[in-house]
C-alpha positions in Angstrom: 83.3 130.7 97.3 82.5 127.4 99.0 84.2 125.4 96.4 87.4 128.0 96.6 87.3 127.0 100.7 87.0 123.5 99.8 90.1 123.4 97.6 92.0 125.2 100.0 91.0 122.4 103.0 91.8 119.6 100.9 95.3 121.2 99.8 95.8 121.6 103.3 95.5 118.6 104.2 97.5 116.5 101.4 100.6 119.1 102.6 100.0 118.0 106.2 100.4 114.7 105.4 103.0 114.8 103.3 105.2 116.9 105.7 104.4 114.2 108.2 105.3 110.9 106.2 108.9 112.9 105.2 109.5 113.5 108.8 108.6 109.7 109.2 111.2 108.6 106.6 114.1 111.1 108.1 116.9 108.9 109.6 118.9 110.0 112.4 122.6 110.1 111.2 123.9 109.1 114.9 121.1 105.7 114.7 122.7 104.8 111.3 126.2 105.3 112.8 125.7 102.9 115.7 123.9 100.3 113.5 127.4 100.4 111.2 129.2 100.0 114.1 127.6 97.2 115.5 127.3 95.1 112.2 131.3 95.8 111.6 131.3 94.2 115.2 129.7 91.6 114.6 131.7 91.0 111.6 135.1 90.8 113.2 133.6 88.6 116.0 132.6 85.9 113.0 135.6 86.5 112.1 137.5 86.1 114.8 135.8 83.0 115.8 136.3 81.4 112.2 140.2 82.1 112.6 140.1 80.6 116.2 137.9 77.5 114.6 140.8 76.8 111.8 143.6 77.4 114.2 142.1 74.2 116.4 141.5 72.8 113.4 145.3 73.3 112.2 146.3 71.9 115.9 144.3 69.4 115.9 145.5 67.8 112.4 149.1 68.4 113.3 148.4 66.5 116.5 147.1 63.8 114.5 149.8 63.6 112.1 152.7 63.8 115.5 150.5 60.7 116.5 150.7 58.6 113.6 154.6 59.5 113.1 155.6 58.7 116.7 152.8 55.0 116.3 154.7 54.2 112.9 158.4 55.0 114.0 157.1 52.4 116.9 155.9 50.3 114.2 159.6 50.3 112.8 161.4 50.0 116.1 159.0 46.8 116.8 159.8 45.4 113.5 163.3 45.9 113.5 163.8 44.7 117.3 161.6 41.1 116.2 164.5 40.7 112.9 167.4 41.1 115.7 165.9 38.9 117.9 165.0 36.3 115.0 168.7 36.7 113.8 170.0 36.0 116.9 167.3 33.2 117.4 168.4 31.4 114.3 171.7 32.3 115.2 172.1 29.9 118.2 169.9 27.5 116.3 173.1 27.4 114.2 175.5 26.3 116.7 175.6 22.6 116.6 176.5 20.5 119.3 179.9 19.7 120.0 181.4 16.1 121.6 183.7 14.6 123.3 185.5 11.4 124.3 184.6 8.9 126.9 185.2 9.9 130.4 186.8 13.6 129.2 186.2 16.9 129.2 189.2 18.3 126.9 188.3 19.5 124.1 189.2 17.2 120.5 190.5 18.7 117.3 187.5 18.9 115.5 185.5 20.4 118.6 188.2 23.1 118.3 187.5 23.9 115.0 183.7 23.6 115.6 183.8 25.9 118.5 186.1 29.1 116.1 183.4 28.6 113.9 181.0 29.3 116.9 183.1 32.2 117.8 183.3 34.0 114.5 179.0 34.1 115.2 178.8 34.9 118.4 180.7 38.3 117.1 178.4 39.0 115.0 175.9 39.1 117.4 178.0 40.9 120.5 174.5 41.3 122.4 173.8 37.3 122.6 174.3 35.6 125.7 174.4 31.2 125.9 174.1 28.8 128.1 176.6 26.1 127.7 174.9 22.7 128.3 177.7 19.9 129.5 175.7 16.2 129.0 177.1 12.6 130.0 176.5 8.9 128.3 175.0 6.4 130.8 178.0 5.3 132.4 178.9 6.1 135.5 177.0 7.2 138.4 174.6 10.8 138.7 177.4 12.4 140.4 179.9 11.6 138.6 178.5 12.8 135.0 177.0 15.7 136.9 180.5 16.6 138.1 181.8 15.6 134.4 179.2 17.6 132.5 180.3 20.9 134.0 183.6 20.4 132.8 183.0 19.7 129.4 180.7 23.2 129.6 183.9 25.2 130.9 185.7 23.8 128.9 183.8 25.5 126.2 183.4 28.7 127.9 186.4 29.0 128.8 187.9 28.3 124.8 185.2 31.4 124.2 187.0 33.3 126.8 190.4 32.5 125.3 189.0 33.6 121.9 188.2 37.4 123.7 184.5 36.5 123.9 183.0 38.2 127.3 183.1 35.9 129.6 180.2 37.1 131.4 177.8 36.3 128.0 177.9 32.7 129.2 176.4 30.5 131.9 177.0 26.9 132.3 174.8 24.1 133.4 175.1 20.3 133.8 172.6 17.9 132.9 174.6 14.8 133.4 173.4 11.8 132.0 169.4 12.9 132.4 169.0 14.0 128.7 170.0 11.9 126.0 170.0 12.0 122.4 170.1 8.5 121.9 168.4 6.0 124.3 171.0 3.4 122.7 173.0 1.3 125.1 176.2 1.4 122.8 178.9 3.5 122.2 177.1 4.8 118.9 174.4 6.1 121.2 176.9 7.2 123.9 179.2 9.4 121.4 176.5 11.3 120.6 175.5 12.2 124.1 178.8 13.0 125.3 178.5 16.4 124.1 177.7 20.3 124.9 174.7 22.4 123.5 173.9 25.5 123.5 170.6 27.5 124.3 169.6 31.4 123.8 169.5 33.5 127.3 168.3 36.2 125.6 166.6 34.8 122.2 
């Protein structure tokens, strides 16, 4: 009889606790719900953030590429502005001296034919402006081959002018007899400073 009681106390007791660790393990359907919720939340905020992370990303690389297209088109422009202004360097570097007789400012034959060459270049470079230099031998006084040199350098401009070269691409200077080529004190010296250069205003 006291081993029947016994049984049933202990089989009473193995049903109590298994009743109560299955009520432990029950979840509540509503619990699992939210917890799905908030991990699909989470999800699409990762998400979200990773798409907004590659969109700067995208910007940011195109901004960089704009950057070094708009630095190497400035690259170009820099290049190509320092040939034109070589070319038109090198150009005036080309246009020799012309001369002229003693005590005269019209211009020779061969000066004529000197300065049409001149011409022909200067059209090729339409931009270029010049300064005509007019320049005396020794003879005479300061004022005098002051006076002189400016004729012989409107003279030239205004053959340019006549050729339909803008007149305003030309300035004219005197320098009399201060600048020599030749410090000679004969006329093979003196023909040689009797003459009219020309210098770059805008090399």
């Amino acid at each position: 009889m006291n081993t029947l009681r016994t049984a049933l106390l202990v089989a009473l007791v193995v049903a109590a606790g298994l009743g109560s660790t299955a009520c432990k393990k029950k979840v509540d359907p509503a619990a699992e719900q939210q917890l799905t919720q908030s991990e699909q939340v989470d999800d699409a905020a990762a998400k979200a953030a990773a798409d907004e992370a590659a969109r700067l990303e995208a910007q940011r690389a195109a901004a960089a590429a704009e950057a070094e297209r708009l630095a190497a088109a400035e690259r170009a422009k820099a290049q190509a502005e320092e040939q034109v202004r070589l070319a038109r360097a090198n150009a005036v570097g080309s246009l020799g001296a012309v001369y002229f007789d003693f005590d005269r400012f019209e211009l020779r034959e061969d000066t004529r034919a000197t300065l049409a060459s001149h011409g022909d270049l200067l059209r090729t470079y339409g931009d270029l402006r010049v300064k005509l230099e007019g320049h005396c031998d020794e003879n005479g006084s300061v004022a005098y081959n002051l006076a002189l040199g400016d004729k012989r350098a409107n003279a030239v401009k205004g053959y340019f002018v006549n050729l339909g070269l803008d007149e305003a691409r030309f300035e004219t200077i005197s320098f009399g007899k201060s600048q020599p080529v030749d410090a000679g004190h004969d006329e093979s010296a003196w023909s040689k400073n009797r003459r009219c250069e020309f210098k770059a205003l805008n090399p």
